[in-house]
N, C-alpha and C positions, 0 to 999 in steps of 0.2 A: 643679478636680480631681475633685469628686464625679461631674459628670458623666461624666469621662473614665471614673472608675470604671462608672458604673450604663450606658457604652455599653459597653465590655469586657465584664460580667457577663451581658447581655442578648445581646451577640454569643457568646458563650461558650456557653449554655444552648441558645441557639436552634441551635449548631452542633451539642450534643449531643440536639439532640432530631429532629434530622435524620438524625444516626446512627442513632439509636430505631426510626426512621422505616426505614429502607434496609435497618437489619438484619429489620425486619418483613416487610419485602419480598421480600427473600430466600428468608425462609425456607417462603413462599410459590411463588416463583419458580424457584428451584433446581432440579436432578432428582434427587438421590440423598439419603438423610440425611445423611452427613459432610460434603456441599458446604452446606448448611442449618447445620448446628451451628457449622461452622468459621466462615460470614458471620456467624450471628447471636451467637454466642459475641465476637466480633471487634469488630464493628460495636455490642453494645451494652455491651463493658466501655471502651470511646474514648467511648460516648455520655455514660454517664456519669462518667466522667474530665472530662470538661469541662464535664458539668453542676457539679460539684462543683467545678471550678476556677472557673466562674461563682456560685457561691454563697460562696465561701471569704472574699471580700471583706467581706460582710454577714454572717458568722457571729456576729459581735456579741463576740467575744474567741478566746484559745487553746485552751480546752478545748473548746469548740464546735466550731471549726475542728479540732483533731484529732479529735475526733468524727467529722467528716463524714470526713476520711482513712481511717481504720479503718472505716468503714462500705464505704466504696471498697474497700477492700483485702478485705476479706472478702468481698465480690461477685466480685471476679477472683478468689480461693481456692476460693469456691465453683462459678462458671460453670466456671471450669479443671477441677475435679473431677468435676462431675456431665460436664460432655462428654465426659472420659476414661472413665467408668463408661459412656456409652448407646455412645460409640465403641466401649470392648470388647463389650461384649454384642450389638452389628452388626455384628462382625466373627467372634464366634462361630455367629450365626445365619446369615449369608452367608459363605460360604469365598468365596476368588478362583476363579474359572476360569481 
């Protein structure tokens, strides 16, 4: 069973670290800032949603393991936040045409 455990964890991480990865790329890659924010906003709160589902096993108890949840969640609270504040503010700076 450990095993099974320690390959799910290791596939888990390394999938959010691929995310990590994609979302970096993006926000390199992209042309505009909203197509940048929206990939890397996206891509790195999935990266670490499964980094953390890859650690959850080895927390070493429940308060650990919630720990690492609220750590999670206050990352999407914040990513969601801070991209709605640069969003508005480049939407104030750039009107549509």
């Amino acid at each position: 069973m450990s095993l099974l455990l320690t390959l799910f964890s290791g596939i888990a991480i390394a999938a959010g670290v691929v995310f990590f990865i994609a979302g970096s790329v993006a926000l390199l890659r992209f042309p505009d800032p909203l197509s940048r924010l929206h990939a890397l906003t996206k891509a790195d709160s999935l990266g670490l949603g499964l980094i953390v589902l890859g650690l959850l096993p080895w927390a070493g108890g429940w308060l650990a393991a919630l720990k690492l949840i609220l750590v999670w969640l206050l990352v999407l609270l914040a990513g969601a936040t801070a991209t709605q504040l640069i969003a508005e503010r480049l939407r104030r700076e750039d009107p549509p045409r």
